[in-house]
C-alpha angles and dihedrals in degrees: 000000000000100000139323125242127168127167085356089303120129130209139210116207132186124181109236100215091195100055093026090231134128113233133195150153134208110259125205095051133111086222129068103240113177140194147147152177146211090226135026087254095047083048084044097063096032101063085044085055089045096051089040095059090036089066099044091054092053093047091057096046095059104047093264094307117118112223114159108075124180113289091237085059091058111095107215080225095055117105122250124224139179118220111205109213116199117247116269105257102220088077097079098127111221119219 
């Protein structure tokens, strides 16, 4: 296995020779996502569960739209921007 990719999305593995596990993490993103696998399949399936609820989670925190792309998908030249979202609302403490 040379590498893993899924939906644009790398992966870095390592084999953990004291729990006999692989074990990776999605690389070329500003979060730490995890996952692993006893097999190739099991890792397989893991990593596309991993990016699959990364990108979910993205999706909710910024109001349904997508904004973290792969990192090999980002031009240098291409502009950067920060994106301000308002306070949740249900966080107004009652005294």
């Amino acid at each position: 296995m040379n590498g893993m990719t899924y939906k644009g999305y790398a992966a870095r593995v390592e084999f953990d020779a004291e729990d006999h596990i692989f074990v990776g993490h999605i690389i070329g993103i500003r979060d730490i996502v995890g996952f692993h696998g006893k097999t190739v399949n099991e890792l397989e399936n893991s990593f596309q569960e991993a990016v699959d609820g990364y990108l979910s989670a993205v999706k909710h925190l910024v109001n349904g739209q997508t904004n973290r792309t792969p990192a090999s998908s980002l031009s240098a030249s291409a502009p950067k921007s920060m994106r301000l979202l308002p306070p949740p609302q249900n966080q107004q403490v009652k005294a």
